[in-house]
N, C-alpha and C positions, 0 to 999 in steps of 0.2 A: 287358382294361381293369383287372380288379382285381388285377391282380400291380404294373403300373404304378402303380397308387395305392397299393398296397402299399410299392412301393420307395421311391415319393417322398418316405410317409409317412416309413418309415424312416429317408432321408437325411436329411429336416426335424427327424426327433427325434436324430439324432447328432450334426446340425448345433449344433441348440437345447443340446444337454448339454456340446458343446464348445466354445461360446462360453460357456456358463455357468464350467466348470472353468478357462477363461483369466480368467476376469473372478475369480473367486476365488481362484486360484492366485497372482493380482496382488496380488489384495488382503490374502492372506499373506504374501506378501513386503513390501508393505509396513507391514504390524502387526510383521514382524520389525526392521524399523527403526525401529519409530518409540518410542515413550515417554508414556505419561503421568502426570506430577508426581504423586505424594500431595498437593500443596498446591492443586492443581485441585479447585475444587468443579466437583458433578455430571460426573466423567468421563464418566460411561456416555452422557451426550450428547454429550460429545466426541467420543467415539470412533463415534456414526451419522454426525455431521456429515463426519467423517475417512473413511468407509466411500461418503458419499455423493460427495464430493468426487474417491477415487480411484474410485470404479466408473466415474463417468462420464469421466472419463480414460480409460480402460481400454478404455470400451465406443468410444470416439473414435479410439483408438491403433488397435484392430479396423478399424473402420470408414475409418481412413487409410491401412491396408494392402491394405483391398478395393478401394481406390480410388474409396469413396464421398466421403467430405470429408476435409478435415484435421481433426487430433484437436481446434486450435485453432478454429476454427469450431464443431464440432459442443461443445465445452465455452461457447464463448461462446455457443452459441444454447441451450442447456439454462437458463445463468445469467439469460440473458434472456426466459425464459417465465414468470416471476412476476408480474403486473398486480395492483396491490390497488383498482382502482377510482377513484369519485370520491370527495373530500377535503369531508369538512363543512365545513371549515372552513379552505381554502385555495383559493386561487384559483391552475390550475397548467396553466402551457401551454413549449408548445418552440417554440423562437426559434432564428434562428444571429444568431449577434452577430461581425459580418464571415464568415467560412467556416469559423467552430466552432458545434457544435451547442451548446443549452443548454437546458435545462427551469429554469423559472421558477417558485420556488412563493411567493405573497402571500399572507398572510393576508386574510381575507373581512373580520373586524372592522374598524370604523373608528377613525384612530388622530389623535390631536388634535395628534401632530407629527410630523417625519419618522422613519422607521423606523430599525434599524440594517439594512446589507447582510452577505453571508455568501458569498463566491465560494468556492463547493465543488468540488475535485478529489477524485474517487474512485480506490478500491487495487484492488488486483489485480496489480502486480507489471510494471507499465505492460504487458500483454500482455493481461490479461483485466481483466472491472470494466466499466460502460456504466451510462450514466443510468436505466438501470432497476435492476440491482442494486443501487445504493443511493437506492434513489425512497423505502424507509422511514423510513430513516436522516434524509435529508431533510426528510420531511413532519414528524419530530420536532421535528427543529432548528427548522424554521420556524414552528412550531406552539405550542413551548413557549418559544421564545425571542420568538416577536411579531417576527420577524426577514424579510425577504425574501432569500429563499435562490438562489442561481442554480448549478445544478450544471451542471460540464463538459464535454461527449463528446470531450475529445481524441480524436486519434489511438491508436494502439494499437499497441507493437512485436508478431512482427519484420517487418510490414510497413513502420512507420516507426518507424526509426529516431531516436534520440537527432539532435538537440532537438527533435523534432516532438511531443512530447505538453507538455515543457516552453514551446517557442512558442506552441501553441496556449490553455494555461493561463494566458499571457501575454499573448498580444491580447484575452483572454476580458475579464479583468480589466483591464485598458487602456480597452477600450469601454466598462465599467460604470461606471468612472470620470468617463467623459467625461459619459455618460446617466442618473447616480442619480435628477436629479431626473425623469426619467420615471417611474420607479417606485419616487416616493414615497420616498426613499433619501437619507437625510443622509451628504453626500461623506465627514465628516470620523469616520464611523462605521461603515467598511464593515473586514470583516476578510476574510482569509484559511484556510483549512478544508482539512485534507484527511487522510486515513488512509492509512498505510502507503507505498506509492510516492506518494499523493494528499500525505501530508506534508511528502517530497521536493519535490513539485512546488511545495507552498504555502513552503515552506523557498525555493527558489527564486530563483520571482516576490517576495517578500515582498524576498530581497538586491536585486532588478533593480532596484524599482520605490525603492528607500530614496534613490539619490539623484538622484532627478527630482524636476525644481522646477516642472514642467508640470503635474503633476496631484496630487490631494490627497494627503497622507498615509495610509497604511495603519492604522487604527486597535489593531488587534494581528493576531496569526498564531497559530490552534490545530493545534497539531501531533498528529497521533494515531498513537502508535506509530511514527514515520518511520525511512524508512531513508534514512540523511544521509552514509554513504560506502563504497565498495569498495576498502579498501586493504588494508582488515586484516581478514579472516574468523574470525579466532582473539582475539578479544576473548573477557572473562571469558563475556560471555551467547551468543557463538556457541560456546561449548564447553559449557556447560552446559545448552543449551538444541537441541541439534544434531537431535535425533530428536522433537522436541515439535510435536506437530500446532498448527496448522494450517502452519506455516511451519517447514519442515526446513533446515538452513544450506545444503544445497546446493543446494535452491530457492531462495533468498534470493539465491544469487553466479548460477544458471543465468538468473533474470529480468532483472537487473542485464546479463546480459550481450548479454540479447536483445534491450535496449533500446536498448545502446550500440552492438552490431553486427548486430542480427537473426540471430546464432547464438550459439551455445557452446562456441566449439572448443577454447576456452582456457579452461576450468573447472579440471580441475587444479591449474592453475598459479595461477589466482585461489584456489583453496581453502587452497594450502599457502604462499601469499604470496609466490611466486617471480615475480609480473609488474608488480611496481614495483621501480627501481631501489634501493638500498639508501641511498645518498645523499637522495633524495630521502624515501624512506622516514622517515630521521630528523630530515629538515628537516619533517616534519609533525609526530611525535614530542609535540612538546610542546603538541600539540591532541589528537593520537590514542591517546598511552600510557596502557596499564591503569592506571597509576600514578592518574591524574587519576579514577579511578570508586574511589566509597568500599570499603571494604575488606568489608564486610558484604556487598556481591553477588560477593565471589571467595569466601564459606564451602562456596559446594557443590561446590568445585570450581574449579581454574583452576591452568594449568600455563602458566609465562610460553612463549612462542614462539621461537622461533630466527629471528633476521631471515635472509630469504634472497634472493639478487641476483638477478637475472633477464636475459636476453639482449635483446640490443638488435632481433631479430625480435618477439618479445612485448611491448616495451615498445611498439614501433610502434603497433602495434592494438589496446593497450589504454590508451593516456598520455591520453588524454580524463578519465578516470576524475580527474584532475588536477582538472579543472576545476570551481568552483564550484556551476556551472548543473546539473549531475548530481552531483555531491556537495557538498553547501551545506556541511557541518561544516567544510571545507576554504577557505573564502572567510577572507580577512584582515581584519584587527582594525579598520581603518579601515570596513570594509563591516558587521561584526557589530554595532559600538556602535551604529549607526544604527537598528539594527533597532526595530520598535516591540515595546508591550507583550505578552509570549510566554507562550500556555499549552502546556503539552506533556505526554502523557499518554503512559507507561509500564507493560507489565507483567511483571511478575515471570518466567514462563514465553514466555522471545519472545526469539528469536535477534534480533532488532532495539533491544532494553533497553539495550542500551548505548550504543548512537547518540545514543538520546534521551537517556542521561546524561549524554553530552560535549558536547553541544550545549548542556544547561542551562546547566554549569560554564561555556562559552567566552560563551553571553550573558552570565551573570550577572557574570563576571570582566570585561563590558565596559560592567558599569552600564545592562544592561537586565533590566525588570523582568519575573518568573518565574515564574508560577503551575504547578507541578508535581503530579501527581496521580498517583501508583501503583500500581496494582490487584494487591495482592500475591498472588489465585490468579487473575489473569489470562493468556491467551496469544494468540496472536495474533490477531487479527480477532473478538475476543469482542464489539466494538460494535455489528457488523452482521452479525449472523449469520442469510445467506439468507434476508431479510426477513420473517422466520418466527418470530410470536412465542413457539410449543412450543418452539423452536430456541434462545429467548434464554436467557441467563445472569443472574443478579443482579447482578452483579460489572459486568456490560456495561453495565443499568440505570444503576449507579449511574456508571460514566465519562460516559454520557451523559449523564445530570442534571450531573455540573461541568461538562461541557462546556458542558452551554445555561445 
């Protein structure tokens, strides 16, 4: 009996060491890729947050080869173990409003007119993200804005696919339209919210909804960090921002791709630009070109691209990528001028920064008005970082405060 316990012990402890040196050995490799700015305050929290983010990856990736769960599940149900309790000062419940989930957060105070509304879509790269990862992010909004907030549970790729987190963001918002005054919600004051692919999505809904004459007007759209198109991965801030946590560029095109087809087979070809036609390519041009982002974020770097054609197999499977509703920067001039009043928040360190550059530029060239905000040692996802306030940044504080 004690040779058995012996052994088992022994397997347990080389099991425990070898899972250990995988999980670290990963997480070597990826510190060897990755980068962090001198311009970043507090790295050394970056870089837990970035330690945290791949172990549990890692320990998922393990865990999908045992044929315990997928890596995707077991990262979404990690993201989803944070609860911060009850709200003193909101009033917070979940609703589905038609067949999307939504949590509800109202101020408790009594307010002597109608409120403003805030239909929030949450980031993650439409694959991860859920009502709970940004339940803090939220309770700020609603809290300091005096605002009634309704956050989204889309769907989620690569289960569902492109337009399924987009429709759902869309009938979200549809119904609230229909129902403000049940909760206290003046129609003509509700806006659109969302971070990172949540900004795509509010980008969006916000084009869909511009010219319907059935329901009120969209009061403005805060855009946070958004990723607004997959055409061009070589823009000045996906080159200069390639290996910068939390958002590495070929995370950026591999989500992108997971949404639009629930895999990534075509990454390469999306990285080096080879999977839009070249024609086409230059009929966007004068939305998409470097040329149009000020010259001051090409100083750290940026080497123009070589347009390259691509085969009529790959355009097949990825010519969606065209379309507005998954890449709003791409909607025409008649749909943008429409748009209502736009904030869009930007950082310095975020393969994503230029999105939101050409996006300012193609509103503001269409006579809509721009509140832009920078966070020059910002990087990606600094607003909500893991609901965690050891975890926050100043820089994050302070986008948050313009934001509300």
């Amino acid at each position: 009996m004690a040779v058995v316990l012996t052994v088992l012990v022994l397997f347990l402890a080389g099991f425990v060491a070898a899972f250990i040196l995988l999980v670290m050995g990963a997480i070597n490799f990826d510190f060897s890729h990755s980068e962090i700015p001198p311009g970043v305050n507090q790295p050394a929290k970056l870089r837990i947050i970035h330690i945290i983010l791949i172990s549990t990856a890692v320990v998922g990736k393990i865990l999908e080869n045992i044929g315990i769960c997928t890596q995707v599940s077991f990262v979404r149900y990690v993201q989803g173990r944070r609860t911060l309790g009850v709200d003193p000062k909101l009033f917070i419940k979940d609703l589905w409003f038609e067949k999307v989930p939504v949590r509800i957060y109202q101020p408790k105070a009594p307010s002597a007119s109608q409120r403003r509304g805030v239909m929030f879509f949450h980031g993650g790269g439409w694959v991860f993200g859920s009502l709970d990862t940004h339940e803090k992010l939220c309770r700020s909004i609603a809290r300091e804005s005096e605002s009634v907030v309704v956050s989204v549970g889309y769907r989620l790729a690569p289960e569902h696919k492109y337009p399924a987190a987009y429709e759902d963001c869309l009938s979200a918002t549809q119904h609230f339209l229909h129902h403000t005054e049940h909760y206290g919600v003046d129609p003509a004051r509700v806006i659109v919210c969302g971070d990172s692919a949540g900004g795509n999505l509010a980008a969006a809904v916000s084009q869909t909804l511009a010219g319907r004459s059935d329901l009120p007007k969209l009061r403005a759209q805060v855009l946070i960090y958004p990723g607004l198109q997959a055409l061009d991965f070589n823009l000045p801030s996906y080159q200069q921002n390639q290996g910068v946590p939390l958002l590495f560029r070929e995370r950026a095109a591999f989500y992108v791709l997971q949404y639009l087809n629930g895999h990534a087979a075509n990454l390469e070809e999306v990285l080096e630009g080879s999977h839009i036609p070249i024609d086409i390519k230059l009929n966007y041009q004068k939305w998409l070109s470097p040329d149009n982002i000020p010259e001051k974020f090409k100083l750290r770097g940026y080497k123009p691209h070589v347009l390259l054609d691509c085969t009529t197999e790959v355009f097949e499977k990825l010519k969606r990528f065209c379309e507005p509703n998954l890449c709003p920067l791409l909607a025409e001039d008649s749909v943008v001028h429409q748009m209502p009043e736009s904030f869009i928040l930007t950082c310095e360190y975020d393969v994503l920064r230029d999105d939101g550059l050409l996006y300012k530029k193609r509103l503001e060239d269409n006579g809509v008005r721009v509140t832009w905000y920078h966070l020059e040692d910002g990087f990606h996802g600094i607003i909500n970082p893991c609901n965690s306030d050891w975890l926050s940044f100043p820089s994050g504080k302070r986008g948050l405060d313009n934001i509300v």
